[in-house]
N, C-alpha and C positions, 0 to 999 in steps of 0.2 A: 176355796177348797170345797168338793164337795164330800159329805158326810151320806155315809151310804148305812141304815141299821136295819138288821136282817132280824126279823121279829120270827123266832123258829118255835118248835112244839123239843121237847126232850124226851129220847127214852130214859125210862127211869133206871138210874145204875148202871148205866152201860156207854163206856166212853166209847168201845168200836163202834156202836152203832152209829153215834151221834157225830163222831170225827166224818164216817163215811155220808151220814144226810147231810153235813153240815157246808163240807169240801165243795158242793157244786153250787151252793146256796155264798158260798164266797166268792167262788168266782165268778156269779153272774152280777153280786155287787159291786167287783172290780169292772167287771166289761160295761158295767152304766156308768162309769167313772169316779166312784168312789178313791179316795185317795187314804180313809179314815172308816176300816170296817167296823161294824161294832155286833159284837155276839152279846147274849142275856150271861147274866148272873149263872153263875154254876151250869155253866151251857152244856159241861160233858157230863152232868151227873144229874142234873134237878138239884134241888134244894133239901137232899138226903142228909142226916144228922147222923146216919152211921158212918162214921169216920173212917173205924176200922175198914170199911168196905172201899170208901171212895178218895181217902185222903194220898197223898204224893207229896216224894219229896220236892225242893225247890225242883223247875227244873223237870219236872217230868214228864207224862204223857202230856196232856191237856195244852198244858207250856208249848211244849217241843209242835204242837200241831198249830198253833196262831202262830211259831215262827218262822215254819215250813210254809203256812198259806202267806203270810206276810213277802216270804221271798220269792216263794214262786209267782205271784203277782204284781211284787213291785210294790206293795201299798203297806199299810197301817192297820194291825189290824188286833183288836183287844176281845175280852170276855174272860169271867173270873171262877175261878177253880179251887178246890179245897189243898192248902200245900203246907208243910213242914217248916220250918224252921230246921228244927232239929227234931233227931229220930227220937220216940216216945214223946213227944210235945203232943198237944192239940193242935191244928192246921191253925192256918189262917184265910179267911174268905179271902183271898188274894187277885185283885183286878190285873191281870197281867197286858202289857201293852208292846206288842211287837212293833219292831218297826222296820223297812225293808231291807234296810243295811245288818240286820241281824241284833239292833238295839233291842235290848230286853228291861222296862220300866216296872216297877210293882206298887200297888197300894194296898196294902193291908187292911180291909173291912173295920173301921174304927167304932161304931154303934152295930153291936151283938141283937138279935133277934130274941130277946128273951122270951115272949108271948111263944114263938114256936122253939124253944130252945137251942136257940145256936150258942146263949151263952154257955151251957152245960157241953157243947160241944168244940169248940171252937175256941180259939184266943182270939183277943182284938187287939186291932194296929191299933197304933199311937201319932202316926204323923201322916198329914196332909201331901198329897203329891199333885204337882202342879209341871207339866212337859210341854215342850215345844213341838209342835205338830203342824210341819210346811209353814212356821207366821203366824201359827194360832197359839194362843195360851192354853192348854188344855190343863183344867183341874177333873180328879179323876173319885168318884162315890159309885158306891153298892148300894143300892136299893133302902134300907131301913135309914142309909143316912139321909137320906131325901127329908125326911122330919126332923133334922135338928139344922137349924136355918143359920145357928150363929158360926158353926164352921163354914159353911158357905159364906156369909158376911167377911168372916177373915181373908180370905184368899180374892175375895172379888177384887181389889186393886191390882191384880195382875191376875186374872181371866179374863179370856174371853170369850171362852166357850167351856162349859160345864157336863160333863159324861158321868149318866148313872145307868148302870145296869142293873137288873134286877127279874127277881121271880115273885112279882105282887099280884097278891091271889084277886081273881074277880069280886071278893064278897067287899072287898075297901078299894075298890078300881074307882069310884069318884074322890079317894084322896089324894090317888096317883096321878088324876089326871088333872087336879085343883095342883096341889103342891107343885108339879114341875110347872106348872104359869107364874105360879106364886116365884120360886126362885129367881125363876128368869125375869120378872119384872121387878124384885127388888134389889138385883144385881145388875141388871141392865147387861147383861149378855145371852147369849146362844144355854141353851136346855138340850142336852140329847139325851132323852129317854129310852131304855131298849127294855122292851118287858116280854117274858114267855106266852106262847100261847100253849092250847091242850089241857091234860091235867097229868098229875104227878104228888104222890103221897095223901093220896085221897084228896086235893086240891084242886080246885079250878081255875086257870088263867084265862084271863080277857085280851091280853095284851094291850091295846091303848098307847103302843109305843106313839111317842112324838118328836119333832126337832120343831123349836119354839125360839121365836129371833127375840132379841133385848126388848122388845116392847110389847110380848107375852102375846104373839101374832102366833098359830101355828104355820109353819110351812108346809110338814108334810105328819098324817096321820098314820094309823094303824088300827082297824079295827077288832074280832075277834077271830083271823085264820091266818096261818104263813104269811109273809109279805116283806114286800122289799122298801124300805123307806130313802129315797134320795133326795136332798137340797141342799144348796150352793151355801155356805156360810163365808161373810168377809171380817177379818180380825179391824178394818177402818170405819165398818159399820157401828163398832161397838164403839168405839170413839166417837164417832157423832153420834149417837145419842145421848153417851155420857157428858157431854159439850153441850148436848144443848138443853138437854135435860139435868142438870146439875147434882142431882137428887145425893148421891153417895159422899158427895162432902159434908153433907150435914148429920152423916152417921158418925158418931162417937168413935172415935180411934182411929176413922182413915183419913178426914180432912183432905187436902189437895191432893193426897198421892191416889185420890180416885180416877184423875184426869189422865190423859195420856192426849 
């Protein structure tokens, strides 16, 4: 399958703006054959902590527009949005994953941004979400969780490909782009990194987005402007390395169910 992640800039606060830059930036990831779009962290809004301004119910704008681009191209296609539970709740940084039949997946941002305050804004998910995507195992993270390695260690026995989105400012852009190698080589699967480019909240993004194979190879880069990331990931791949590299049996708690 190939993995298509579209490394965009954000208007700050403005979902029509950013639905409308974002629409053709989809679709030229679909026509290079992307089957698995991937948009950054809070792609309609930036990494805004006014809630009151940008937060939605389940379901809403943001939602409704990766299910629209999902159908009308046929593909897969995710990036995460501030969304409700219920009305008067705090949002939840919500990874939402469309899928072309009109499947709607969600994970709930479970490690909160304290340093920039998302805990004071936002609630955090609780559970892990791992979908089938054409053959692939897909495990699904927001950005800050990219630093907490033992929830990734959980789910590795059934990934084989890892999706994090995110708005990781330039000033720690060498942990972003250490940490998703780091993941991926002590899981032994695919890394799909999508990180913002521009600035937004007086912040600076570098982007540095990557897709990174099971033995912390990159395939395809991203530097610091727009850009389109495409390469081919195979879910058999991740099996032979875990076969011949044996490495995740000898980690505590997963034993042979590393193998497939």
């Amino acid at each position: 399958m190939k993995v298509a992640v579209v490394q965009h800039d954000i208007v700050w606060e403005d979902k029509a703006a950013n639905f409308a830059r974002l629409a053709p930036q989809v679709a030229a990831a679909a026509s290079a054959g992307g089957r698995l779009v991937v948009l950054s962290e809070t792609f309609s809004t930036g990494f805004s902590m006014r809630t009151d301004l940008t937060a939605e119910p389940q379901g809403g704008p943001s939602s409704r527009f990766l299910v629209a681009q999902a159908a009308t191209h046929g593909v897969w296609v995710c990036g995460s949005c501030p969304e409700r539970a219920e009305e008067g709740e705090p949002p939840f940084n919500t990874l939402v994953l469309a899928g072309p039949d009109g499947t709607v997946h969600r994970y709930r941002k479970i490690h909160r941004f304290a340093y920039g305050g998302e805990d004071r804004t936002f609630s955090a998910g609780s559970e892990r979400v791992t979908v089938e995507v054409e053959g692939l195992r897909v495990s699904l993270f927001v950005c800050y969780d990219l630093r907490f390695a033992d929830d990734w260690w959980t789910v590795a026995p059934e990934t084989d490909l890892y999706l994090c989105v995110a708005n990781w400012p330039d000033a720690r852009r060498a942990h972003w782009s250490a940490l998703l190698r780091a993941r991926a080589i002590e899981n032994q699967a695919y890394v799909v990194g999508c990180n913002r480019v521009g600035t937004g909240g007086k912040l600076a993004y570098a982007g540095d987005s990557a897709i990174v194979d099971p033995l912390g190879e990159a395939l395809a880069t991203g530097a610091a402007t727009e850009a389109l990331l495409v390469a081919e990931v195979v879910a058999e791949r991740v099996a032979e390395v875990r076969a011949a590299l044996p490495f995740l049996a000898d980690r505590h708690g997963t034993g042979a169910r590393a193998h497939r």
